[in-house]
Biopython code that builds the backbone (N, CA, C, O; Angstrom):
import numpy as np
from Bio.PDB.StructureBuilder import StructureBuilder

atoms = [
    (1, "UNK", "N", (0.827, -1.203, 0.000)),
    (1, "UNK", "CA", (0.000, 0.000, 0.000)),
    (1, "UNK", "C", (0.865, 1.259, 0.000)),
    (1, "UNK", "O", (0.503, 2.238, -0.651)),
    (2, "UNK", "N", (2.057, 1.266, 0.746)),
    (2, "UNK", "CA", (2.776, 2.423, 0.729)),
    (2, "UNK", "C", (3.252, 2.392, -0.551)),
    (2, "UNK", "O", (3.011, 3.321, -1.321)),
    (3, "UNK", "N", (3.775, 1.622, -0.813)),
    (3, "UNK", "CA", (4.568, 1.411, -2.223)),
    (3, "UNK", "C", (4.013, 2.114, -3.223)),
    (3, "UNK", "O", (4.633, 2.877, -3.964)),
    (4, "UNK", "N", (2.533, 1.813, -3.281)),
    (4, "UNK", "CA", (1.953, 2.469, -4.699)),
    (4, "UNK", "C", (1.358, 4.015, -4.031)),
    (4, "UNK", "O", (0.842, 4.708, -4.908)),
    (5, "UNK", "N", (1.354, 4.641, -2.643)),
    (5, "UNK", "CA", (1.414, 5.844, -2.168)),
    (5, "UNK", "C", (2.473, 6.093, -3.113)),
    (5, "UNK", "O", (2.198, 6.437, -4.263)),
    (6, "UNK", "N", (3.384, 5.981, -2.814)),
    (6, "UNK", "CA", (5.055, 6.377, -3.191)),
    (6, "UNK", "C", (4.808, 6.783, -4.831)),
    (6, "UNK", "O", (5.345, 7.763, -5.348)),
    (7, "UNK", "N", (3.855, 5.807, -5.583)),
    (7, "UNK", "CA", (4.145, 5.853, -7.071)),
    (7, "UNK", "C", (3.569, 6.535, -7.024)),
    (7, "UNK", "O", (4.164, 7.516, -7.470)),
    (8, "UNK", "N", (2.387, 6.853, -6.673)),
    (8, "UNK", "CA", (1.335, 8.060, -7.185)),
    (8, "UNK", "C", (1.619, 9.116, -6.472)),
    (8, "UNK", "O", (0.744, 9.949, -6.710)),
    (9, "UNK", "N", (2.463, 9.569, -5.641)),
    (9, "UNK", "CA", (3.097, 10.688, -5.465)),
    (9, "UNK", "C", (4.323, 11.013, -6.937)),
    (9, "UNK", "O", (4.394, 11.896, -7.791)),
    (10, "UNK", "N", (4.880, 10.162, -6.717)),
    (10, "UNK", "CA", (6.057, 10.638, -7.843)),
    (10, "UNK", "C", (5.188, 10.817, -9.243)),
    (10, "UNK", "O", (5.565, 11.716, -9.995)),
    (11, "UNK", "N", (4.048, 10.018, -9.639)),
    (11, "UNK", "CA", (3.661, 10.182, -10.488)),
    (11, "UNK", "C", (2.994, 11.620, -10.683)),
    (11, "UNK", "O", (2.932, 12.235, -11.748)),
    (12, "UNK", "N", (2.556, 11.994, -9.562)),
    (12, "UNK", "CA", (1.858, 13.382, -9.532)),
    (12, "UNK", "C", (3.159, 14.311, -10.053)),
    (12, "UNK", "O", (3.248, 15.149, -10.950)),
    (13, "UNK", "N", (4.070, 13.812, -9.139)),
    (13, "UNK", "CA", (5.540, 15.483, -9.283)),
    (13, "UNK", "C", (6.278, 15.274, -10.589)),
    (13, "UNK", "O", (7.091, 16.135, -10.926)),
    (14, "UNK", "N", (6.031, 13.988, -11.523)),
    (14, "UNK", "CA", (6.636, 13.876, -12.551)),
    (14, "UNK", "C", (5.555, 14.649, -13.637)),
    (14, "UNK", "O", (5.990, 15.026, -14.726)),
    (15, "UNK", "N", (3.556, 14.939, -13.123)),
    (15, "UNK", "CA", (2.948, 15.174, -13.846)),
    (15, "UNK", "C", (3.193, 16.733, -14.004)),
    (15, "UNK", "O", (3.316, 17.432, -15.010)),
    (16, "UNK", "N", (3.219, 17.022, -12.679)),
    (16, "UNK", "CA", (3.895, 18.685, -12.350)),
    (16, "UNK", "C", (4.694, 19.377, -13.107)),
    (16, "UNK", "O", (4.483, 20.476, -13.620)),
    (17, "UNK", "N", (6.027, 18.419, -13.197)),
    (17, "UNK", "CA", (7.019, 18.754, -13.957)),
    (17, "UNK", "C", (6.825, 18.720, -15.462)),
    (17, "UNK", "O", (7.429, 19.549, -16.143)),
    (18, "UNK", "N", (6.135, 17.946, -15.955)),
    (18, "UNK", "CA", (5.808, 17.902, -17.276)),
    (18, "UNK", "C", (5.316, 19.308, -17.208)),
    (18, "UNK", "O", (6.156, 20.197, -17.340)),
    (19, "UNK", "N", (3.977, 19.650, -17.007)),
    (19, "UNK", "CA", (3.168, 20.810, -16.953)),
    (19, "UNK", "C", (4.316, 22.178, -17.126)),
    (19, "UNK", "O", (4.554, 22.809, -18.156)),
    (20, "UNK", "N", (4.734, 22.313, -16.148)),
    (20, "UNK", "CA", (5.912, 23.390, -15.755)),
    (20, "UNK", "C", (6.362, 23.293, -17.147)),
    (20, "UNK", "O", (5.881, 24.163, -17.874)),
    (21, "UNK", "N", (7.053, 22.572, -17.633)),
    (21, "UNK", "CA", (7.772, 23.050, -18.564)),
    (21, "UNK", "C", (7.068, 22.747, -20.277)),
    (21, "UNK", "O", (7.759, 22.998, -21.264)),
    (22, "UNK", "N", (6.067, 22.359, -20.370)),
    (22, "UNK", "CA", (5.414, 22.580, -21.316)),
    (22, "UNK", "C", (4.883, 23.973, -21.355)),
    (22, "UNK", "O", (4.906, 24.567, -22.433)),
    (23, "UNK", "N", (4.382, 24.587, -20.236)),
    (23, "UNK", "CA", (4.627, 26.332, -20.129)),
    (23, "UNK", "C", (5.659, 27.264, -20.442)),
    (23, "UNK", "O", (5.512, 28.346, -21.009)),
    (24, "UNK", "N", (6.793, 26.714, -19.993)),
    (24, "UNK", "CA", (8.037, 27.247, -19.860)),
    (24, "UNK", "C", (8.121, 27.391, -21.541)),
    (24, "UNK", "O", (8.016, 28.459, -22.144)),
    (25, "UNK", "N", (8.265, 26.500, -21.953)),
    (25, "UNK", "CA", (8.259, 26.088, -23.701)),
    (25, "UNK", "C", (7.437, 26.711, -24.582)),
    (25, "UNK", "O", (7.847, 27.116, -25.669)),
    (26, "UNK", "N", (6.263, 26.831, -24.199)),
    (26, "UNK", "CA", (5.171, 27.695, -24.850)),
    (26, "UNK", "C", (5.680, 29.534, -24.951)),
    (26, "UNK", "O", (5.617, 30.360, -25.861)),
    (27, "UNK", "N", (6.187, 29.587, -23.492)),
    (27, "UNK", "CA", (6.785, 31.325, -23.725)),
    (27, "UNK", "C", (7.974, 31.640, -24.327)),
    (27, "UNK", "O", (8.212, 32.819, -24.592)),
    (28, "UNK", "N", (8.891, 30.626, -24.628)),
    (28, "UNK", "CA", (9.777, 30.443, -25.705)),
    (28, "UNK", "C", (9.495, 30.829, -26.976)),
    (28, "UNK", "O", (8.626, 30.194, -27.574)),
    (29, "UNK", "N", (10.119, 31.860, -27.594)),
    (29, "UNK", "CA", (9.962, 32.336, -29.069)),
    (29, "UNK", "C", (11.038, 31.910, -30.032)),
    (29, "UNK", "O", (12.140, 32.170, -29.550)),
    (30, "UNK", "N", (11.095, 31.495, -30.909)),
    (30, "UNK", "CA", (12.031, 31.350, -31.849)),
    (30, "UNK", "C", (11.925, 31.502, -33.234)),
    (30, "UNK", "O", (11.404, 30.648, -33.951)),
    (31, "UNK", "N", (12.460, 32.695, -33.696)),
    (31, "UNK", "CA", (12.750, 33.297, -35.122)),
    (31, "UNK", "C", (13.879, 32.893, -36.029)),
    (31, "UNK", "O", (15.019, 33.178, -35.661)),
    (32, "UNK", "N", (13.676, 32.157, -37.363)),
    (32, "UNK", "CA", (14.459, 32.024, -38.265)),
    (32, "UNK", "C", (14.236, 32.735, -39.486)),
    (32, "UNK", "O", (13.176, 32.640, -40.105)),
    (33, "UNK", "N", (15.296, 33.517, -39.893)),
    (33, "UNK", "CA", (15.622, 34.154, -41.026)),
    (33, "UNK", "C", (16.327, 33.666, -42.409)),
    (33, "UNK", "O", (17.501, 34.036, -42.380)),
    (34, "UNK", "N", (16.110, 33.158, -43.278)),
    (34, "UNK", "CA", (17.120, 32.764, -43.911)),
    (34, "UNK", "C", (16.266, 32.750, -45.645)),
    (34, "UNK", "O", (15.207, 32.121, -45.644)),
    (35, "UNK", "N", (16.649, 33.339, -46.917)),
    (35, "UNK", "CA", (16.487, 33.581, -48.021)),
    (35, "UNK", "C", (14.968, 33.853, -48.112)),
    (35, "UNK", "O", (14.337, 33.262, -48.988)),
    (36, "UNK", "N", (14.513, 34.460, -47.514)),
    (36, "UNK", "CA", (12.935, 35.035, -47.853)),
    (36, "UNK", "C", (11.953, 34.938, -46.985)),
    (36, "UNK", "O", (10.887, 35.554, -47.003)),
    (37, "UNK", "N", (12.490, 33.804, -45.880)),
    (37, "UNK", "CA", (11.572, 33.036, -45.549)),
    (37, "UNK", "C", (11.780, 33.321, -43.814)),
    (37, "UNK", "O", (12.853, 33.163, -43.230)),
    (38, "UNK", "N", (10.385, 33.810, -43.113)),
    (38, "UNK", "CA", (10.949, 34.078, -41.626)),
    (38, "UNK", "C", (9.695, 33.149, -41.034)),
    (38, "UNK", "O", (8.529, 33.229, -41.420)),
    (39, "UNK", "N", (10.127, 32.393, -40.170)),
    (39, "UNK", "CA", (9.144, 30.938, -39.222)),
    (39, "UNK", "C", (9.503, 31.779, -37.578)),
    (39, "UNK", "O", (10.549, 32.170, -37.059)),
    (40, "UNK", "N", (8.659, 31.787, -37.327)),
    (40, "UNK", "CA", (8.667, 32.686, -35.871)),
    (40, "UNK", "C", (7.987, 31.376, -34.918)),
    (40, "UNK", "O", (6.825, 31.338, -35.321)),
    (41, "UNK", "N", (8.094, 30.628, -34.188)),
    (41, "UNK", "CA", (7.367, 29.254, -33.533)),
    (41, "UNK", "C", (7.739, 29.902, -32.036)),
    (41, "UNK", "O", (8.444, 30.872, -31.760)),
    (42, "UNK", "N", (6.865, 28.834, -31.037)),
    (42, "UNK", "CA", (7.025, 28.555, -29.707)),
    (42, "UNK", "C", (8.250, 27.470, -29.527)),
    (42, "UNK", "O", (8.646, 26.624, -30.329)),
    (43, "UNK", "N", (8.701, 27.773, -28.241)),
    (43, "UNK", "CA", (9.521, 26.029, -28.067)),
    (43, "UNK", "C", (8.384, 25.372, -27.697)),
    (43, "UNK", "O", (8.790, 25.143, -26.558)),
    (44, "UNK", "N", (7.519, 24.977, -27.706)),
    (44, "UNK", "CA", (6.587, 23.527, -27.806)),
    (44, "UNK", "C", (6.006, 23.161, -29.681)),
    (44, "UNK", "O", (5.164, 22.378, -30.121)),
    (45, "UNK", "N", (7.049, 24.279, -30.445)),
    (45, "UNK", "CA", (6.297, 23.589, -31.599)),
    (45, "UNK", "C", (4.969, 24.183, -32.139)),
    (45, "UNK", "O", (4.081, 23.488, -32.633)),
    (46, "UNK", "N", (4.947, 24.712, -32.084)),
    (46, "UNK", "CA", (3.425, 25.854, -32.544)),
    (46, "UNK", "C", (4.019, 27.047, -33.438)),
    (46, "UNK", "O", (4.720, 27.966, -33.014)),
    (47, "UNK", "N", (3.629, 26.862, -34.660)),
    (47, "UNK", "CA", (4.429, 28.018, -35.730)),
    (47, "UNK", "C", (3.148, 29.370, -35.299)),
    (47, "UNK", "O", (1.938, 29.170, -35.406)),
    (48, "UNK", "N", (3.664, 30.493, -34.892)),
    (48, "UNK", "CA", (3.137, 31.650, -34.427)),
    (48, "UNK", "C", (2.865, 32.523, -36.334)),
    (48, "UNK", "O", (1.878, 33.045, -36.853)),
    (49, "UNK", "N", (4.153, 32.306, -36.778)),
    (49, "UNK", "CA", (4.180, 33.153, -37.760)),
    (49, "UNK", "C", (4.805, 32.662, -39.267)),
    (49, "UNK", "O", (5.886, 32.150, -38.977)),
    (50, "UNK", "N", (4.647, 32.592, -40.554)),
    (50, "UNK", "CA", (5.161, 32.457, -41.546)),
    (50, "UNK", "C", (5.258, 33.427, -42.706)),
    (50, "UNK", "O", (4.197, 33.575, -43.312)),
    (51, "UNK", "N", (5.882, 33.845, -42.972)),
    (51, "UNK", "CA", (6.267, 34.658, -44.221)),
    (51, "UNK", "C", (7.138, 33.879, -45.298)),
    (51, "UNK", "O", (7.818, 32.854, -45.260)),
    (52, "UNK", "N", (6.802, 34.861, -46.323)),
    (52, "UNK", "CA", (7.650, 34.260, -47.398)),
    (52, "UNK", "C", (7.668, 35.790, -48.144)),
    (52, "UNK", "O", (6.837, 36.624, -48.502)),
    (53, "UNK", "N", (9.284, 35.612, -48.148)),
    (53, "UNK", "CA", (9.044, 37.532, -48.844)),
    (53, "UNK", "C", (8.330, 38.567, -48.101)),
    (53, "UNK", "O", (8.174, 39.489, -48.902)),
    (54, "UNK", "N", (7.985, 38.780, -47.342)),
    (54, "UNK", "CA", (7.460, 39.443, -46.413)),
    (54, "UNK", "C", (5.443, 39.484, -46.327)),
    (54, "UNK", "O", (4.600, 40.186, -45.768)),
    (55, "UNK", "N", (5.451, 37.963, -47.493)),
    (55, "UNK", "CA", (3.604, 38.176, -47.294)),
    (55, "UNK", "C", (3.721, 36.472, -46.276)),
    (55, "UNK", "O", (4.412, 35.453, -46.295)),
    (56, "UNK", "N", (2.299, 37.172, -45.305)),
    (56, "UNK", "CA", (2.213, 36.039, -44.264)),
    (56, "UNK", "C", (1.285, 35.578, -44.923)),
    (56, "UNK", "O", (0.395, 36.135, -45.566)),
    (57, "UNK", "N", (1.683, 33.813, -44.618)),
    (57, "UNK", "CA", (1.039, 32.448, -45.524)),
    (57, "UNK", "C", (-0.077, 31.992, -43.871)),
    (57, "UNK", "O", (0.319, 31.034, -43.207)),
    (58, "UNK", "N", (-1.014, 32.543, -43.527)),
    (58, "UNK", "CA", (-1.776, 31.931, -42.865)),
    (58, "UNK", "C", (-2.255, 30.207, -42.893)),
    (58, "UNK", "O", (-2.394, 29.294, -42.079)),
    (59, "UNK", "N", (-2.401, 30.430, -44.395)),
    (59, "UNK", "CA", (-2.935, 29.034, -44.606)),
    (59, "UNK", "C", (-1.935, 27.838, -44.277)),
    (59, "UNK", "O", (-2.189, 26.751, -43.757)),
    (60, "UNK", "N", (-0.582, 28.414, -44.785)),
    (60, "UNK", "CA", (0.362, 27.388, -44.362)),
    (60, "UNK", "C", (1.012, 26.989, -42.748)),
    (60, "UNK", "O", (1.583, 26.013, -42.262)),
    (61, "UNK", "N", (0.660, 28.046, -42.363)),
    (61, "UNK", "CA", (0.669, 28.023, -41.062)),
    (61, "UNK", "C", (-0.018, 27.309, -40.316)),
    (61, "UNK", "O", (0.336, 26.924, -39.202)),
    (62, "UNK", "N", (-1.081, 27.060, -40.865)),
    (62, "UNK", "CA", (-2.398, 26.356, -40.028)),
    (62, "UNK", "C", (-1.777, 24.562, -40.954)),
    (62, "UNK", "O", (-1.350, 23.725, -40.159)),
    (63, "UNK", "N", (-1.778, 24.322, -41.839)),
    (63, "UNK", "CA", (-1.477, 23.025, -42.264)),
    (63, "UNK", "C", (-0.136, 22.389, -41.661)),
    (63, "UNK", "O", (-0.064, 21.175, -41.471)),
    (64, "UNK", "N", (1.034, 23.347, -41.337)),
    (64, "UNK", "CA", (2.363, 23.024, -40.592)),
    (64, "UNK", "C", (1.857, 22.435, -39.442)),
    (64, "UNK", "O", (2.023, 21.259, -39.118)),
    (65, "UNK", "N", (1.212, 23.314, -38.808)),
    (65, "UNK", "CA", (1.066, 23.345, -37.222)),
    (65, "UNK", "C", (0.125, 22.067, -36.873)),
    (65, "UNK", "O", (0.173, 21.628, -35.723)),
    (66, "UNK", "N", (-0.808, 21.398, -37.920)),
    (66, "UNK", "CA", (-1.648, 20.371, -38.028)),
    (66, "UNK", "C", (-0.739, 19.024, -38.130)),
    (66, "UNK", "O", (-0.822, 17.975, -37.492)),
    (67, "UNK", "N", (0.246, 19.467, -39.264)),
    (67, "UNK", "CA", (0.927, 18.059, -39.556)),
    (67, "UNK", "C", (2.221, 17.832, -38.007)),
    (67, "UNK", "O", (2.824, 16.784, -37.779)),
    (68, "UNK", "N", (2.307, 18.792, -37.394)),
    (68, "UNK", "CA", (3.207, 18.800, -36.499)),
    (68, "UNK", "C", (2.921, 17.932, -34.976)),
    (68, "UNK", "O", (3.654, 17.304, -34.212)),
    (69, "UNK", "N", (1.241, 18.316, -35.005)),
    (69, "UNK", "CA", (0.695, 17.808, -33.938)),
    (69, "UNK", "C", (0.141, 16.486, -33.862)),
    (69, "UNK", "O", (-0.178, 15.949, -32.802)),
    (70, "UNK", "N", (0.007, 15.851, -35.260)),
    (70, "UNK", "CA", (0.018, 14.573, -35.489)),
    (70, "UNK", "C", (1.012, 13.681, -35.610)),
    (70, "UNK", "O", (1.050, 12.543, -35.142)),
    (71, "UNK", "N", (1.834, 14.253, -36.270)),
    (71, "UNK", "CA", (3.425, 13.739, -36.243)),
    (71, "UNK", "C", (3.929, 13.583, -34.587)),
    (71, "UNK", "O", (4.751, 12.731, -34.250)),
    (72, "UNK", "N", (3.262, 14.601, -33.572)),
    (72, "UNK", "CA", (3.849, 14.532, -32.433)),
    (72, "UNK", "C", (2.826, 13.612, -31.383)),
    (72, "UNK", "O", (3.211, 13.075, -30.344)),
    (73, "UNK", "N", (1.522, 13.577, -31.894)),
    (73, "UNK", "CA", (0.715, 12.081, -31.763)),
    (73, "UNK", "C", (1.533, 10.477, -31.890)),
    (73, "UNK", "O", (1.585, 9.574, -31.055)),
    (74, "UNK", "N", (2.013, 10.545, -33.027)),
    (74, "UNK", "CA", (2.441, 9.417, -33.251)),
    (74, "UNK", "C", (3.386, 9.320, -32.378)),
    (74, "UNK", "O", (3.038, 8.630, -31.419)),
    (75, "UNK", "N", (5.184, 10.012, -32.261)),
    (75, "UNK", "CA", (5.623, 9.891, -31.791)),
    (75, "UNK", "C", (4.898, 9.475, -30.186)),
    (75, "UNK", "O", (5.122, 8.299, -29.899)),
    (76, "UNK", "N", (4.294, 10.043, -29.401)),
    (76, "UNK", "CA", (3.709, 9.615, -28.176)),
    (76, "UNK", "C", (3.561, 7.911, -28.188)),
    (76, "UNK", "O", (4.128, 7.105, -27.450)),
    (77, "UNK", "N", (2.347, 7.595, -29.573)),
    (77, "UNK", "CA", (2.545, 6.518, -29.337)),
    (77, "UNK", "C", (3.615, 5.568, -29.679)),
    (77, "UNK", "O", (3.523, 4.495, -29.082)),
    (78, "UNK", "N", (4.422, 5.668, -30.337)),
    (78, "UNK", "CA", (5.547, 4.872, -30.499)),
    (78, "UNK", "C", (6.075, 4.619, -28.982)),
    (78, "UNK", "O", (6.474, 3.502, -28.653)),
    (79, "UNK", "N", (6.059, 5.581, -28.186)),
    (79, "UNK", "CA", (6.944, 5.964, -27.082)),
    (79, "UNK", "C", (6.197, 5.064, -26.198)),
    (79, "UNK", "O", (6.778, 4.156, -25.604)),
    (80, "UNK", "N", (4.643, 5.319, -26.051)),
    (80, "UNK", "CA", (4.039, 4.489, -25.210)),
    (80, "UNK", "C", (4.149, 2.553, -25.493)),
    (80, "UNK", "O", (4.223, 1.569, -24.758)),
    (81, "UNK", "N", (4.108, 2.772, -26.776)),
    (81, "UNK", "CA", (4.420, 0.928, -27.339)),
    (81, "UNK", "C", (5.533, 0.273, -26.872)),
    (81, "UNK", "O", (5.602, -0.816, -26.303)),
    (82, "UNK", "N", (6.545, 1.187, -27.222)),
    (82, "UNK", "CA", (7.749, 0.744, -26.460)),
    (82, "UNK", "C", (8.264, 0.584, -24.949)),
    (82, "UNK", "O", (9.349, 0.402, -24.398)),
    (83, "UNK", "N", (6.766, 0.765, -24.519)),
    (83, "UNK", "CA", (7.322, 0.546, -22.924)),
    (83, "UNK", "C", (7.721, 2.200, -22.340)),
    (83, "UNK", "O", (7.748, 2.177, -21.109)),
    (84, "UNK", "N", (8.007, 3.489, -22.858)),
    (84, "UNK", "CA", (8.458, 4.264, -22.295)),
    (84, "UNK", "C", (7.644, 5.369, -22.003)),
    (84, "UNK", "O", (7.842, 6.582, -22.070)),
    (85, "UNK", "N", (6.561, 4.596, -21.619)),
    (85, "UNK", "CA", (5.554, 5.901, -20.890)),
    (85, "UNK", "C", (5.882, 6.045, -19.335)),
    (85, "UNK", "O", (7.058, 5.873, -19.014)),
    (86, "UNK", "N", (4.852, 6.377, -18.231)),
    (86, "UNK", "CA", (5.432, 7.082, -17.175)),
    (86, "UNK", "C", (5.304, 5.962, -16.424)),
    (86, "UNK", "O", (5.972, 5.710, -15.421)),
    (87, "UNK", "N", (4.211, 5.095, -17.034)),
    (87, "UNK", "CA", (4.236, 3.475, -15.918)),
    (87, "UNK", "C", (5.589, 2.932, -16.125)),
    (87, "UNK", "O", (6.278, 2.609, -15.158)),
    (88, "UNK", "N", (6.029, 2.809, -17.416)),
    (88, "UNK", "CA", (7.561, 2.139, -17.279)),
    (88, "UNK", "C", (8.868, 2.579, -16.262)),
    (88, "UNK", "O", (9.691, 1.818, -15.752)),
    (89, "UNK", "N", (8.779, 4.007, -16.149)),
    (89, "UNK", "CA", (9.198, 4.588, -15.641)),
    (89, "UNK", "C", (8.595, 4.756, -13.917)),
    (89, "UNK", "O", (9.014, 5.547, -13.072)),
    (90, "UNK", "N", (7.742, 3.960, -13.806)),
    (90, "UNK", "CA", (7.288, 3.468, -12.337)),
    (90, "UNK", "C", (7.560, 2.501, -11.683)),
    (90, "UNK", "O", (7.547, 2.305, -10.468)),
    (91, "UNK", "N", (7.945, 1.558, -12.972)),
    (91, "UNK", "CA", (8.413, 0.059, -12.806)),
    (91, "UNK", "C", (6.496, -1.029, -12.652)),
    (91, "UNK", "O", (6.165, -2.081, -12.106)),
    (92, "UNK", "N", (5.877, -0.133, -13.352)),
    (92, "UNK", "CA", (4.550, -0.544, -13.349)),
    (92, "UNK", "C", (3.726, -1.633, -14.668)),
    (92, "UNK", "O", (2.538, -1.936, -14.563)),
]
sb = StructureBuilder()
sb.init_structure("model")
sb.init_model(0)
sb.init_chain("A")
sb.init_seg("    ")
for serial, (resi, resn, name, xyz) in enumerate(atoms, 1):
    if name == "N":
        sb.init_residue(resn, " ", resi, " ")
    sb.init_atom(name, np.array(xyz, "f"), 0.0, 1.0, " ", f" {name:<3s}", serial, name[0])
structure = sb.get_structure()
């Protein structure tokens, strides 16, 4: 009984910590410049801004940011298949 106290505490402060810094990441800005083209994103991966030549591609923005979050779906589950979700990491 203590034992799994123990897990579901750590599991809570490991959920914490996730949280925390998926915030932390979100207020992260990052701008690239390079031959026409400026991508302005969050560090969690969320394109804020796209230009090309100085006209903003809304539309492409919204299709990036779609294929990004599925692409980052999958990865999850790969991660979970393989054993390396937070139960593995509980020894659960």
């Amino acid at each position: 009984m203590f034992d799994k106290l123990q897990q579901l505490k750590k599991l809570k402060q490991l959920r914490d910590q996730a949280m925390q810094m998926q915030k932390a990441l979100r207020a992260e800005t990052i701008t690239v410049e390079e031959r026409g083209v400026k991508v302005v994103m969050t560090g969690d991966q969320n394109i804020q801004q796209l230009q090309v030549n100085g006209e903003e591609k809304k539309d492409i923005t919204e299709v990036v940011n779609k294929a990004l979050k599925e692409s980052q779906k999958v990865a999850a589950k790969k991660l979970q298949q393989m054993g390396g979700g937070l139960s593995g990491l509980l020894g659960g």
